[in-house]
C-alpha positions, 0 to 999 in steps of 0.5 A: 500500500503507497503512503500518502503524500505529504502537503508542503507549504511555506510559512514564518516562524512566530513563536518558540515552544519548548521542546524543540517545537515551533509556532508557524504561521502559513501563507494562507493565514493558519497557524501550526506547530512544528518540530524541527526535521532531523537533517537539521537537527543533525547540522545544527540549522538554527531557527529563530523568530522570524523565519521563512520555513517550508513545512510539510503536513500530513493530509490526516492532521492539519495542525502539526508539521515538520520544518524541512527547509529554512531560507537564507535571510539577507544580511547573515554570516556565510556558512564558511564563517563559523564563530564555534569554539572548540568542541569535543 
């Protein structure tokens, strides 16, 4: 049996949850909550308030997400440019 497909959109983030969880406001004026996907989890992409993200939703639950794209904001530090200390 095929798995269903998943409904991508693109939003801003609004608020900052616990628990790794964010409050994202969609194109068409909805709003979802949304966990962080693990690719970036795992390179550490930083989001923050303010955000445009891409979303993807599954057609069974329309009010939960997971953030699976963050745009570049003009004006920010390129990647090359880390200001990282050390780390075992």
């Amino acid at each position: 049996m095929a798995k269903e497909e998943l409904i991508t959109m693109e939003g801003a983030i609004d608020e900052v949850l616990p628990d790794g969880r964010f409050g994202v406001t969609l194109d068409n004026e909805h709003r979802i909550i949304c966990y962080t996907a693990g690719k970036m989890r795992r390179y550490r992409i930083r989001s923050v308030v303010g955000d445009r993200v891409h979303v993807e939703m599954t057609p069974y639950d329309l009010t939960k997400g997971r953030i699976v794209f963050r745009e570049r904001t003009p004006g920010q530090s390129p990647a090359g440019a880390r200001k990282r200390g050390y780390r075992r």
